[in-house]
N, C-alpha and C positions, 0 to 999 in steps of 0.2 A: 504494500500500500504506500502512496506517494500522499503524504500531506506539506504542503508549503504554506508558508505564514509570510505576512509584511505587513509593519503598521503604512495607512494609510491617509492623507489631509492631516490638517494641522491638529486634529484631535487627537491622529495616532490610534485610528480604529483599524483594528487587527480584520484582516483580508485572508479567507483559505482559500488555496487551489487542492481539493482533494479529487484522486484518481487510484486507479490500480494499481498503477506503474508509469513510468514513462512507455509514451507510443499508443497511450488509450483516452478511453474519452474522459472527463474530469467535470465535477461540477465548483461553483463558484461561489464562496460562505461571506457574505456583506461585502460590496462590494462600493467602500463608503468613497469621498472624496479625493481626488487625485488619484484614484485606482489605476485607471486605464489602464497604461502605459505600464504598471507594474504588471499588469495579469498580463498584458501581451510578452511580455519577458519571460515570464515563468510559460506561458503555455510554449513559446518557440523553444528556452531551454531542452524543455521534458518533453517536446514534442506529444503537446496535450492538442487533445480538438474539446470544446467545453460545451455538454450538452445541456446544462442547468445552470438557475442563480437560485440559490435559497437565501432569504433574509429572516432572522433571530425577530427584525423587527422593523418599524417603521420611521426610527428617528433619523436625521438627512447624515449624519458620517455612517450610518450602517446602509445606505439604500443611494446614495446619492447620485452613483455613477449605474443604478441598474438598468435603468432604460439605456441610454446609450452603450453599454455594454452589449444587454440580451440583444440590441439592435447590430451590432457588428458582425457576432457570432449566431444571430437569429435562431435563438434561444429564450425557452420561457423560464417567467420568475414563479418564485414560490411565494407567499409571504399567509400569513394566516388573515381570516377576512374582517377581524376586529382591527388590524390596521390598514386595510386597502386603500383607505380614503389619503392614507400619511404618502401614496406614494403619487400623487400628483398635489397634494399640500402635507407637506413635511413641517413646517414652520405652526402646524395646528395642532402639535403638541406642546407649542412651545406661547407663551404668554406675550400676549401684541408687545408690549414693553421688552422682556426680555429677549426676544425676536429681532427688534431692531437694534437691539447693543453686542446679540452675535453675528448680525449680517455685517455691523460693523467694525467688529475684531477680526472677521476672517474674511474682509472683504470682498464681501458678497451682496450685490447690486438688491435695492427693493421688487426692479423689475425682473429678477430671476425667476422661468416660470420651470415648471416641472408637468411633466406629463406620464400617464400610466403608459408601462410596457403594452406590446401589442397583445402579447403572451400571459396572462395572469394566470395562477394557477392556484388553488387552497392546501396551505401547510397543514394539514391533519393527516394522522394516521400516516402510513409507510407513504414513503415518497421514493418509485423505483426507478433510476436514472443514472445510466453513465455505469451500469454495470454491477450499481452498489443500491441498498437501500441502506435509509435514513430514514428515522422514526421520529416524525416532527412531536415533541413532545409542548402542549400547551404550560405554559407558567404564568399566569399574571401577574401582575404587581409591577415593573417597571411600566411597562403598559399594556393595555387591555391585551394586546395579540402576541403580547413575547409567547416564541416557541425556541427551547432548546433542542437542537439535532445531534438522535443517539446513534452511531453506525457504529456494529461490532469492530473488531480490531483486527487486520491481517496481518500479522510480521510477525517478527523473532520475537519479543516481549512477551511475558505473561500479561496482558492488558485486553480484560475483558470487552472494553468499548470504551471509546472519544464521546465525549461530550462537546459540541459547538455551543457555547449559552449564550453568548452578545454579551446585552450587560443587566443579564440577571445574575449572573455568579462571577464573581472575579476572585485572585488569587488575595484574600485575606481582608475582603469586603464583598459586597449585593449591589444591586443595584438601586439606583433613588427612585424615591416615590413619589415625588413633589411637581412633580411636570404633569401639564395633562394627562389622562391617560392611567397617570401613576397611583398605586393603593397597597398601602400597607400592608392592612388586613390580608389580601390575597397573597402578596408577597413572601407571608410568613405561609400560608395554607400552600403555595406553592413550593416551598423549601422545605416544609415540615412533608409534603405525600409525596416530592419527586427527587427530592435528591439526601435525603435521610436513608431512604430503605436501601442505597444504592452499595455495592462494594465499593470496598478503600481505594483498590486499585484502578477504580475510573480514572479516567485522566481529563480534564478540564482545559479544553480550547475557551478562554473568552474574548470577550468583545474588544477589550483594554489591556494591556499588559502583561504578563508572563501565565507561561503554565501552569495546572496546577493539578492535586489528584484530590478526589472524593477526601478518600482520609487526609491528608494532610491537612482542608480546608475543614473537616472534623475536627481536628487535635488543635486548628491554629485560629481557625476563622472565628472573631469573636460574633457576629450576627449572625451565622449559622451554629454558633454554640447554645448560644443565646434561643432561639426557635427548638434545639435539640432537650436544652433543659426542661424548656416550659412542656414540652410533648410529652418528657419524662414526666412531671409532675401529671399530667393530666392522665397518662395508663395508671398513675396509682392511686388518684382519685376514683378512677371506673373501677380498678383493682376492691 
């Protein structure tokens, strides 16, 4: 199995190219701003052809470049249908005030419009493409439609499956909840039924910043320790 990473635009939102191997077909995990140009390097390197875009979710560094992407390689996206509206207005997660203080830190025109892919597709359930499936898993709480994509693991490792999360799970933090979209409540309900029951040995692609594995983010992560405790207290209440 070939997975490739590179953080992407000025947020630094982490970009997968996953595939078989080199010489096969690959699908493509957020493919947020200033992407392009990097996925075309990696697909020439590994001599990838890319049959899919999956997006975790609908805020503009995870989704930014999908359409003009899926349009190059005329390819459908995935995205779950609780953020579909995000992918021709991205900026409606985001608070009119707040909105206009990051179009003007990352230089980015009022008049920038965005348009849905030709190709839309609903992230539920297995999603079979490029050779592999991917088990769009639903999480809410960053926003309505976050899904984390489970695909077993093919290589030398003992690693029962990759986890893609965006930015519901990061290496020693969760994702916020304070943007449209965003909700606590679910966020814990999402961490406590999908990524508690899980083995240690998952390994944690996210959205932002370094690797990580189930258990590690068990033993380290203080907000998923935090949802672990209170879950503990409540089996001993039913107890």
């Amino acid at each position: 199995m070939l997975i490739t990473a590179f953080p992407a635009g000025p947020l630094q939102a982490n970009c997968y190219v996953v595939g078989r191997g080199p010489g096969t077909d690959c699908v493509i995990v957020d493919p947020g701003m200033d992407a392009g140009d990097a996925i075309e390097q990696v697909v020439r390197e590994h001599d990838l052809t890319p049959a899919a875009i999956l997006l975790t979710h609908g805020h503009f560094d995870h989704m930014w470049s999908a359409t003009p992407v899926s349009q190059r390689y005329e390819v459908p996206v995935w995205i779950h249908p609780a953020d579909r509206h995000l992918l021709a207005d991205p900026m409606a997660a985001i608070s009119g005030e707040s909105a206009e203080l990051l179009r003007a830190q990352l230089g980015v025109a009022a008049t920038t419009t965005f348009t849905e892919p030709a190709d839309v597709r609903d992230a539920v359930g297995d999603i079979e493409t490029a050779g592999l499936t991917f088990a769009a898993v639903h999480v809410p709480g960053h926003t309505a439609g976050t899904v984390m994509y489970a695909i077993a693991y093919d290589g030398p490792e003992e690693i029962p499956s990759v986890l893609f999360t965006g930015d519901f799970l990061f290496a020693g933090s969760i994702g916020r909840t304070d943007l449209s979209g965003g909700n606590h409540e679910a966020m814990t309900a999402s961490l406590r039924s999908e990524v508690l029951p899980l083995a240690d040995e998952v390994v944690i692609l996210p959205g932002h910043g370094p690797q990580s594995s189930v258990g590690r983010e068990r033993a380290t992560n203080p907000f998923l320790a935090e949802v672990a405790e209170a879950a503990a207290g409540t089996r001993w209440r039913d107890e």
